[in-house]
N, C-alpha and C positions, 0 to 999 in steps of 0.2 A: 591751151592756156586756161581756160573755162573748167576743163577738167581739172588741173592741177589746183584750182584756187579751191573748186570745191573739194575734195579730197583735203585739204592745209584745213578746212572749215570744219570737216566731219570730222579730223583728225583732233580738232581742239575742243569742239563739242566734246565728245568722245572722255577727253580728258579732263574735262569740267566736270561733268557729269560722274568720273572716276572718283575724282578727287573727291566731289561732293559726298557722293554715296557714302565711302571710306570713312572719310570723317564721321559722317553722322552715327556709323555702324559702331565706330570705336571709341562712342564717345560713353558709353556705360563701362565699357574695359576701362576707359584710365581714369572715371572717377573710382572704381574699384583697387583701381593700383594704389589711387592715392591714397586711400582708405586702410590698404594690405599696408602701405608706407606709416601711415598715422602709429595701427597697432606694434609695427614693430619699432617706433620711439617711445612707446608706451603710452600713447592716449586710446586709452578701453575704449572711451567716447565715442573713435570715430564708429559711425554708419555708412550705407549706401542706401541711393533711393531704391525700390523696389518699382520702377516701370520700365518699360519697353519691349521687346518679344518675351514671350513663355522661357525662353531656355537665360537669361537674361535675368527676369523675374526669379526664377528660383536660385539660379547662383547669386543674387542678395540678397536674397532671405534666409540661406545659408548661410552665408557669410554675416549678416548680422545676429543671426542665432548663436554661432560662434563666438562671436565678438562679447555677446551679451552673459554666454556662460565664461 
């Protein structure tokens, strides 16, 4: 019994933990989406911010290079 509770506990840790990560990870991809969305209704304007990992950082700073020519 003891077993299976812990096992349901590490199982939702687990998945907390999942979720969390995820999210935070993808959370520079969809302000970027949103951004790729902006330019193709025609607002030049939009940007992305330029922080978070290296690989990240240069995919918005390309992307707003782009956007700015």
């Amino acid at each position: 019994r003891r077993l299976v509770l812990a096992t349901a506990l590490i199982g939702m840790f687990a998945v907390a933990i999942t979720w969390f990560t995820t999210r935070h990870a993808l959370r520079p991809l969809r302000a970027l989406q949103t951004a790729v969305g902006a330019i193709a209704r025609g607002d030049l304007s939009a940007r992305v911010a330029t922080d978070g990992p290296d690989e990240m950082r240069e995919l918005a700073r390309s992307f707003n290079t782009m956007a700015a020519e």
